[in-house]
C-alpha positions in Angstrom: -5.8 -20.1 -18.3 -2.7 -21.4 -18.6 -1.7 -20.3 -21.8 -2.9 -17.0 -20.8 -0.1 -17.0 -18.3 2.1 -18.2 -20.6 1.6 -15.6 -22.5 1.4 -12.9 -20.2 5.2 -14.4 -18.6 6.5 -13.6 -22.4 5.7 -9.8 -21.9 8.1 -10.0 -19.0 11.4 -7.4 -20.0 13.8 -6.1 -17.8 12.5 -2.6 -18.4 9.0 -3.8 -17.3 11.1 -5.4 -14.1 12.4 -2.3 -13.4 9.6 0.1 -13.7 7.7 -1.6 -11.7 10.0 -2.7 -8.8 12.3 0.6 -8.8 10.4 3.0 -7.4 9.2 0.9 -4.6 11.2 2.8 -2.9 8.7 4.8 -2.0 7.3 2.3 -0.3 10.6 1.9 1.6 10.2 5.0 2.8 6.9 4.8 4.5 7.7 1.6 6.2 10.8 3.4 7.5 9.0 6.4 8.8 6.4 4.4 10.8 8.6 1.8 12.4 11.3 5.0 12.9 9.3 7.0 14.4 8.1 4.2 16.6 11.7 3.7 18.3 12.0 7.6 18.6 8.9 7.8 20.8 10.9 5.9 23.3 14.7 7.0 22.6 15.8 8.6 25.4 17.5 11.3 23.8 14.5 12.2 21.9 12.7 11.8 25.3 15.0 14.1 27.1 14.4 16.5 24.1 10.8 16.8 24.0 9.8 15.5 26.8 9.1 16.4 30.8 11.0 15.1 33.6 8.9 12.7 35.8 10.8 12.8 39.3 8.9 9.1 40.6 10.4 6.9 37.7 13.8 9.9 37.8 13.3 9.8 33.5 12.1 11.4 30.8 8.5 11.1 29.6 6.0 11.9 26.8 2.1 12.3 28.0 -0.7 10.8 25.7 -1.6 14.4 24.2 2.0 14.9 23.2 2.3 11.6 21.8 -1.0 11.5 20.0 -0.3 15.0 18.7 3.0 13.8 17.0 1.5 10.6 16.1 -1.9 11.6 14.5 -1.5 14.7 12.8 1.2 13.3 10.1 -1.4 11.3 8.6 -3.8 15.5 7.8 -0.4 15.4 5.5 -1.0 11.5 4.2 -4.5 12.6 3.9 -3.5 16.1 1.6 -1.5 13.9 -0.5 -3.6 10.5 -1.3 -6.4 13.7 -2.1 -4.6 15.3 -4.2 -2.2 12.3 -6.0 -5.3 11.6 -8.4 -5.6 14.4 -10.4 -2.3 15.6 -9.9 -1.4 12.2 -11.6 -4.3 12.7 -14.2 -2.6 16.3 -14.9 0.6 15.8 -15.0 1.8 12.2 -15.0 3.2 10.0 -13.0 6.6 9.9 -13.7 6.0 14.4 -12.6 4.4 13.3 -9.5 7.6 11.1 -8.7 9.9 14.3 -8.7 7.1 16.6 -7.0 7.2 13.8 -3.7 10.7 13.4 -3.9 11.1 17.3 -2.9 8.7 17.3 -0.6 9.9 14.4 1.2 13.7 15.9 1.2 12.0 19.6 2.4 10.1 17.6 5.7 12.8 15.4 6.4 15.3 18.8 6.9 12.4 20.5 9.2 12.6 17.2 11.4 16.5 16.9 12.0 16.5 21.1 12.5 13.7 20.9 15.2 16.1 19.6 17.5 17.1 21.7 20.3 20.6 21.8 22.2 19.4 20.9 25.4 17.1 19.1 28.0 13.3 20.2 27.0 14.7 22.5 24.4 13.2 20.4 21.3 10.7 22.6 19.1 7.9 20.4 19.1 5.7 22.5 16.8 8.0 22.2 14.3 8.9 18.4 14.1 5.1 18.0 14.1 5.1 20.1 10.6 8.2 18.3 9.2 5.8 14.7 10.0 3.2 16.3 8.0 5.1 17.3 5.0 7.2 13.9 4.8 3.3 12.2 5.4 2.0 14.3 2.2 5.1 12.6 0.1 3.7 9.0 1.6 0.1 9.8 0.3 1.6 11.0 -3.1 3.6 7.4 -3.1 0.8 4.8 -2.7 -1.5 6.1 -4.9 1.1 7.1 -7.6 3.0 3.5 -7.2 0.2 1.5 -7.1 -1.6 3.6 -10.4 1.4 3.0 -12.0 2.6 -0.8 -11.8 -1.6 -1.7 -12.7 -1.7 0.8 -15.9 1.6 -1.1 -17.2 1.6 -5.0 -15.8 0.3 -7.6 -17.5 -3.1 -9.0 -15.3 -2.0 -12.4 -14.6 1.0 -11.1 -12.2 -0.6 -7.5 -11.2 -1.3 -8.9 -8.0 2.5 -10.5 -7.3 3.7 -6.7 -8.3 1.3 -4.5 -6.2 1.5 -6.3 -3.5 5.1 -6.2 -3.4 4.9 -3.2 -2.4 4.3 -4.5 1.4 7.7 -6.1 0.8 9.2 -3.0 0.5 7.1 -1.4 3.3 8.5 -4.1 5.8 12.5 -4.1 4.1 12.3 -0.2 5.2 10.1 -1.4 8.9 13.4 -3.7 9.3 15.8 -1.1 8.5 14.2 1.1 11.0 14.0 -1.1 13.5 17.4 -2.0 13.2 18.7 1.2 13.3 16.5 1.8 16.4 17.8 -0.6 18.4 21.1 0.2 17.7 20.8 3.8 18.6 18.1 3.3 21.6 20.9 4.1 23.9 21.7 7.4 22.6 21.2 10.4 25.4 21.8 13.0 22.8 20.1 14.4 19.3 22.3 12.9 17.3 20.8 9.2 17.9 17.7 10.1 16.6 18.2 12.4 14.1 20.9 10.3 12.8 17.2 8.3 12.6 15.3 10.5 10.8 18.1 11.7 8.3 18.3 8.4 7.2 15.5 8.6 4.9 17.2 11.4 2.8 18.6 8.5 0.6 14.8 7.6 -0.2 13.9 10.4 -2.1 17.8 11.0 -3.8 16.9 7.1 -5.0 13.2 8.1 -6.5 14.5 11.1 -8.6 17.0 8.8 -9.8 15.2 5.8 -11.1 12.1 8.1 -12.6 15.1 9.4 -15.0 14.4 6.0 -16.9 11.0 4.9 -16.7 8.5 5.5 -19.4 5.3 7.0 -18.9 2.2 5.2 -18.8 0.6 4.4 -21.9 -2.8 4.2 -20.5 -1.7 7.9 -18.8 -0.9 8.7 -22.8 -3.9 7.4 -24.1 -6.1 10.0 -21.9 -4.0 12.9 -23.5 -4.6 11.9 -26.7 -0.9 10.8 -27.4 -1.2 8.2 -28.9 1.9 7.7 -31.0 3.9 8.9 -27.4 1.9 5.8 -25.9 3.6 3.0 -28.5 7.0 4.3 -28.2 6.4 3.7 -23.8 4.6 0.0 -24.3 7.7 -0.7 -27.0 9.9 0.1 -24.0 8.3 -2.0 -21.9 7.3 -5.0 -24.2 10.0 -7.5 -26.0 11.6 -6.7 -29.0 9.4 -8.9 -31.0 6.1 -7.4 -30.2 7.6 -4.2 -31.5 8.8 -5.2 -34.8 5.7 -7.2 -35.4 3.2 -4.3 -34.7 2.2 -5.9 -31.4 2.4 -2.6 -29.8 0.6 -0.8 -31.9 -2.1 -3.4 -32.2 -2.3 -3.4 -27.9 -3.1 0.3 -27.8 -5.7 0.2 -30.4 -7.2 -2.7 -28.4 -7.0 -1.0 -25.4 -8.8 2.0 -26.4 -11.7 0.4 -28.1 -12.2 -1.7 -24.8 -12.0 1.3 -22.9 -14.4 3.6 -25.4 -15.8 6.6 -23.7 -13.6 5.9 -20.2 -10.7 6.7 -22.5 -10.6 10.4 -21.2 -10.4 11.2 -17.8 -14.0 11.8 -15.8 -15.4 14.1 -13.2 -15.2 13.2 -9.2 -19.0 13.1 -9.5 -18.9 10.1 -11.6 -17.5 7.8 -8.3 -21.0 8.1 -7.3 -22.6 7.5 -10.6 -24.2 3.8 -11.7 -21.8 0.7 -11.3 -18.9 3.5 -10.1 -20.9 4.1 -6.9 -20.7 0.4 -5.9 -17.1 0.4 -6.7 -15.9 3.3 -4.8 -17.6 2.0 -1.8 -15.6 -1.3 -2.5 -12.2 0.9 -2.4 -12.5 3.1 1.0 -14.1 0.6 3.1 -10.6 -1.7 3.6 -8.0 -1.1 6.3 -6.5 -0.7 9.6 -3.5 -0.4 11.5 -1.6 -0.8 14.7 1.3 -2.9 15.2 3.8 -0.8 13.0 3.9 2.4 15.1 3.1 1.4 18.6 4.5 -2.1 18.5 7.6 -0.5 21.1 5.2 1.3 22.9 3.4 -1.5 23.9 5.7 -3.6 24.9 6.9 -1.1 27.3 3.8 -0.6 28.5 3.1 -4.1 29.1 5.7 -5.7 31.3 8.2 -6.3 28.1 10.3 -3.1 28.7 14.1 -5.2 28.6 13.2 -6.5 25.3 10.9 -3.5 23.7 13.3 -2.4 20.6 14.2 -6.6 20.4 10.8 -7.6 19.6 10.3 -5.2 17.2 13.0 -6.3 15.3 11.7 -10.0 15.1 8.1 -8.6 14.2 9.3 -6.7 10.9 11.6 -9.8 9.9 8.4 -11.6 10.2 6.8 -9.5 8.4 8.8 -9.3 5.9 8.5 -12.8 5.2 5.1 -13.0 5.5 4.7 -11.0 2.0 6.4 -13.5 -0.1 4.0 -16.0 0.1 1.3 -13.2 -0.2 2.5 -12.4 -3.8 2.3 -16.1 -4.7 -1.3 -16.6 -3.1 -2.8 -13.3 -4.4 -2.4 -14.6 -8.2 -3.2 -18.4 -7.1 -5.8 -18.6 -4.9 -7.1 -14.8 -5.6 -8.0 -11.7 -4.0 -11.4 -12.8 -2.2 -9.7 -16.6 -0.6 -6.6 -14.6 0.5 -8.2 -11.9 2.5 -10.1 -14.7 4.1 -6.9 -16.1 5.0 -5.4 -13.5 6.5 -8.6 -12.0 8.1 -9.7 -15.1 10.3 -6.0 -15.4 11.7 -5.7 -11.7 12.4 -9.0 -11.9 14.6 -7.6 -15.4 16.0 -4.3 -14.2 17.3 -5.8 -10.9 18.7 -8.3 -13.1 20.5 -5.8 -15.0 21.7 -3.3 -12.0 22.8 -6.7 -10.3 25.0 -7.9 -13.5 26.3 -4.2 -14.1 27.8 -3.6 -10.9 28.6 -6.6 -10.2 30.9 -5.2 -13.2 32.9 -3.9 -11.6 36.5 -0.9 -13.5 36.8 0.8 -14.9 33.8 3.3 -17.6 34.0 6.5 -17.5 31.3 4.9 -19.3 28.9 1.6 -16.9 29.0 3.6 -13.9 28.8 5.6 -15.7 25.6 2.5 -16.6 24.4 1.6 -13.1 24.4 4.1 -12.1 22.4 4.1 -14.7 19.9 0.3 -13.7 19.3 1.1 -9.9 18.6 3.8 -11.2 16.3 2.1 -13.9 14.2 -1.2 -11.1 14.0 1.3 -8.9 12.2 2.2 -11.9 9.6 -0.9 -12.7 8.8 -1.7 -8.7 8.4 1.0 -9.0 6.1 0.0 -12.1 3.9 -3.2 -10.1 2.8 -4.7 -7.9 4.6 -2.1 -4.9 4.6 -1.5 -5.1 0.9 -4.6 -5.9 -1.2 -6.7 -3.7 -0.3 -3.8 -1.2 -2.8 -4.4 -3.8 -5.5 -7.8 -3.9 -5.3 -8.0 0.2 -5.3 -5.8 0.0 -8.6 -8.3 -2.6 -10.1 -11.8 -2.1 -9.3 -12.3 1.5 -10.9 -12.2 1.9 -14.5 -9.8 4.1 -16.4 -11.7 7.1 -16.1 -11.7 7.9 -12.4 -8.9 5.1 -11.3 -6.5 7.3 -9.5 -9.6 9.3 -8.2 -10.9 6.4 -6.9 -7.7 5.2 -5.3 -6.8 8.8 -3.8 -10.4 8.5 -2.1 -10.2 5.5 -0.6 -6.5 6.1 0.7 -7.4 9.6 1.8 -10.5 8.3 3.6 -8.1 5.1 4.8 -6.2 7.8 6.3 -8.8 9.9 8.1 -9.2 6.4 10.0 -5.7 6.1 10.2 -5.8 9.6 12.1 -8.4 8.4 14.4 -6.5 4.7 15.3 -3.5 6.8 16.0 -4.8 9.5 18.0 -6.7 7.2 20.1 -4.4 4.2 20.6 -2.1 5.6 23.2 -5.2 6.3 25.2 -6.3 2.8 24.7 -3.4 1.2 25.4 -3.3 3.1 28.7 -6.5 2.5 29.6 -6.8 -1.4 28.9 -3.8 -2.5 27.8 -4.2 -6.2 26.4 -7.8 -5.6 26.1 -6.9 -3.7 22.8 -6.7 -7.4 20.8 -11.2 -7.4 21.7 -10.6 -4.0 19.3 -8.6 -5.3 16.3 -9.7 -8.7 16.3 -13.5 -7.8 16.2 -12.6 -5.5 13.4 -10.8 -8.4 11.3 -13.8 -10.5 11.6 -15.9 -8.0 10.4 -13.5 -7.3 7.8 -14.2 -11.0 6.6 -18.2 -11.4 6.7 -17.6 -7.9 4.6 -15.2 -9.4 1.9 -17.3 -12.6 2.1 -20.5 -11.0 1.0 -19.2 -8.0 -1.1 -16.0 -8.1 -2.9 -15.8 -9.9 -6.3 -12.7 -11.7 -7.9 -10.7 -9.4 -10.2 -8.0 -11.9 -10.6 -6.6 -12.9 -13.9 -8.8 -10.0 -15.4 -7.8 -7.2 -17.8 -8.3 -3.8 -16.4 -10.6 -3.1 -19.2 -12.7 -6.7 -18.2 -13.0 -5.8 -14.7 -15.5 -3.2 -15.9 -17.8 -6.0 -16.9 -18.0 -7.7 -13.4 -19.4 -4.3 -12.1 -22.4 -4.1 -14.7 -24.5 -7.7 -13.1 -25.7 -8.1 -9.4 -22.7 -9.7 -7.1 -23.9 -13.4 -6.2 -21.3 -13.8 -3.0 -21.8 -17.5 -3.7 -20.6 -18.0 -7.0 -18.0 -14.5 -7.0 -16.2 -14.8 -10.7 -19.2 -16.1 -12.6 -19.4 -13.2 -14.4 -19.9 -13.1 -18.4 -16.5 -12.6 -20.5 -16.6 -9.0 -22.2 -14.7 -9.9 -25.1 -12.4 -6.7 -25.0 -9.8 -8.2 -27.5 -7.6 -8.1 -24.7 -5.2 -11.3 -23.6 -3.4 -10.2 -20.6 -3.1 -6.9 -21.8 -1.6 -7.7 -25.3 -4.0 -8.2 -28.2 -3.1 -11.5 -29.7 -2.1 -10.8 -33.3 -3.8 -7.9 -33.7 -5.9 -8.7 -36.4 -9.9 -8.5 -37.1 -12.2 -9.7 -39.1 -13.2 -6.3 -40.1 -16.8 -7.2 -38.2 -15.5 -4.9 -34.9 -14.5 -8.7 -33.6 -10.8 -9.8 -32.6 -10.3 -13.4 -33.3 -8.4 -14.4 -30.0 -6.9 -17.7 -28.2 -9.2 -19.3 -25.4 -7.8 -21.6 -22.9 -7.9 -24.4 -25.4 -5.5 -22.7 -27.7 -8.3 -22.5 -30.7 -9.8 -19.1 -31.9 -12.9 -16.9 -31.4 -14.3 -14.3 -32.4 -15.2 -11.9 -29.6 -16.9 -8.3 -29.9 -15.7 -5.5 -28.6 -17.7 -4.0 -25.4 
């Protein structure tokens, strides 16, 4: 194993850096948006904009319909785009799919600032609702295009450290945000939270930019029968010496013999069909979310008004950090041991946050320990469970429905996404603390489910993870699964030679050779 990862740390170039990391942008952008719009819902210029006048508290005010409205119906666009990022992606590309979200993004973001009104209750609320959709149809269009991208082109023994960067990203734009929240929460105009909203213009300027220099995927060329296009991308990507040396060439011949008939792109009835079925269920059933978008609204709501843009601030550093050691453990320790992790403390700290909370009188040091509970459930949502489940929708399906497979679980992510949103202001309202009995019963359940379900795909080839899916899952002994001998090691064929038998003579973890048949 070691010398695998030896070996796959040798494939490391700065092109490969960059096309993985660059467009992660993306991801910038959705954390933005959520933790954005979060602070908007309680600026008081956006307030005086869109809301109603509430003569007992002499301020401005948003009802639970309004705010559910603007809250839940972004993620119909989110939805529309994790649906339709698959085959778009198996169409086009994704370096096309890149520019397609970039201009959608820019076109939603306009429709938000321009909604604005010029004076009290003069906001056009119908029409910053539709400018959340459209930006929310660019976010679907990211995380399935992203994630598809960096797994097709990153060697396995660090796939996990790069997708799940991508909740690095997510919190760097959730502390931008929040930043920029607090510093404009006093704003009694438009021009405090539009100044918001604009904000995110740079994302997609930044996107079209760095997609000028990435190559395509060479998996995405291999479907199109492009194959000659396909070792001129991997010899972008790969060190000088593989190219001169035929490695290249050698990696996408492997590559498509491993794959076989899943070369080509398949039908959506083929999620349902054999192994795929079990695989697609694996994919939609992980998720949830809270804490990003409601975070100030809470605190408001709960006695923590002085310090409701403060907190949130704190929270996203956290969170932030929390993803560092995430992309160490996910390659370590593994997919199954890390969502363990980060599932047991989730249900522990919301325990702890409704326990305390349901308490009628709460000294300092309750009320603190409130608060440090909501804050260390979002770090341990961000050691694991808030990024995994996108590696894990990039690795379980094979090549032939992978990006339908991730756009239906993130589209069906979504729909629940829609729900949580709709109904949390409602349920905050309605029992306040008691929401942690909510969210930590759904942790736990999240854990017996990856305890007695979910495989480990760490350390694994895309084209051996096909392998795990074709024996019953013992949840007891999760990686003993056979080795398929694709002639794959880390996603560069060692050598490149064969016997002429159909075998690849490759290295095993003791360094001597074996011949291994192709699946």
């Amino acid at each position: 194993m070691a010398n695998k990862r030896l070996a796959s740390r040798s494939l490391v170039t700065p092109m490969l850096l960059f096309s993985c990391f660059c467009l992660l942008v993306g991801d910038i952008l959705f954390g933005y948006d959520t933790a954005s719009f979060g602070g908007i819902l309680a600026n008081p210029g956006f307030l005086k904009q869109f809301g109603e006048y509430d003569p007992s508290t002499q301020s401005y005010t948003l009802d639970s319909v309004h705010t559910s409205l603007m809250s839940s119906l972004p993620f119909l666009g989110k939805f529309l785009g994790c649906f339709i990022a698959g085959p778009a992606i198996e169409r086009f590309g994704h370096r096309v799919v890149f520019f397609g979200l970039s201009i959608v993004s820019f076109i939603g973001i306009i429709i938000e600032m321009t909604a604005a009104g010029t004076g009290e209750g003069s906001g056009r609320f119908a029409q910053f609702v539709i400018g959340r959709i459209i930006v929310y149809i660019s976010v679907g269009l990211v995380e399935v295009d992203v994630t598809t991208y960096q797994a097709e082109i990153v060697p396995a023994s660090f796939r996990g450290l790069v997708i799940v960067s991508l909740q690095l990203f997510l919190n760097a734009g959730t502390v931008v945000a929040t930043g920029v929240n607090k510093g404009l929460s006093t704003s009694t105009d438009s021009v405090g939270w539009r100044t918001v909203t604009g904000i995110q213009l740079v994302f997609p300027v930044l996107i079209v930019f760095f997609t000028l220099f990435i190559p395509s995927s060479p998996r995405w060329l291999l479907s199109k029968d492009r194959e000659d296009e396909a070792i001129v991308a991997l010899r972008r990507i790969r060190p000088k010496a593989d190219a001169i040396e035929g490695n290249c060439e050698a990696e996408i011949q492997a590559i498509k013999e491993a794959l076989q008939e899943h070369v080509r792109k398949g039908p959506w009835l083929d999620l349902l069909r054999g192994p795929n079925f079990r695989r697609t269920m694996l994919v939609i059933t992980t998720g949830q979310a809270f804490v990003s978008t409601y975070q100030t609204t809470f605190y408001k709501q709960n006695g923590y008004a002085a310090k409701a843009f403060i907190y949130p601030v704190i929270n996203s550093c956290l969170g932030f950090f929390a993803v560092l050691p995430a992309m160490y453990m996910v390659d370590k320790f593994g997919r199954r041991n890390t969502l363990f992790i980060t599932f047991f403390f989730q249900g522990l700290f919301m325990f702890l946050l409704a326990g305390i909370g349901e308490m009628a009188y709460k000294s300092s040091t309750e009320s603190d320990t409130i608060v440090a509970a909501f804050m260390l459930y979002y770090f341990s949502y961000n050691l694991g469970g808030a990024s995994i489940p996108y590696l894990l929708g990039t690795e379980i399906p094979n090549a032939a429905i992978r990006e339908k497979t991730q756009s239906l679980g993130t589209s069906w992510n979504v729909l629940w996404a829609f729900v949580t949103n709709f109904a949390i202001p409602y349920i905050i309202n309605n029992i306040h603390f008691q929401v942690g009995w909510v969210f930590g019963s759904i942790s736990i359940l999240a854990l017996i489910f990856t305890f007695f379900f979910l495989p480990e795909t760490k350390d694994r080839a895309l084209e051996e993870i096909d392998a795990i899916f074709e024996v019953r899952f013992n949840p007891f002994n999760p990686v003993a699964t056979p080795y398929t001998g694709v002639g794959l090691n880390d996603g560069r064929l060692e050598g490149g030679k064969t016997d002429g038998s159909g075998s690849n003579k490759i290295d095993d973890d003791n360094g001597s050779k074996q011949d291994v048949t192709h699946v």
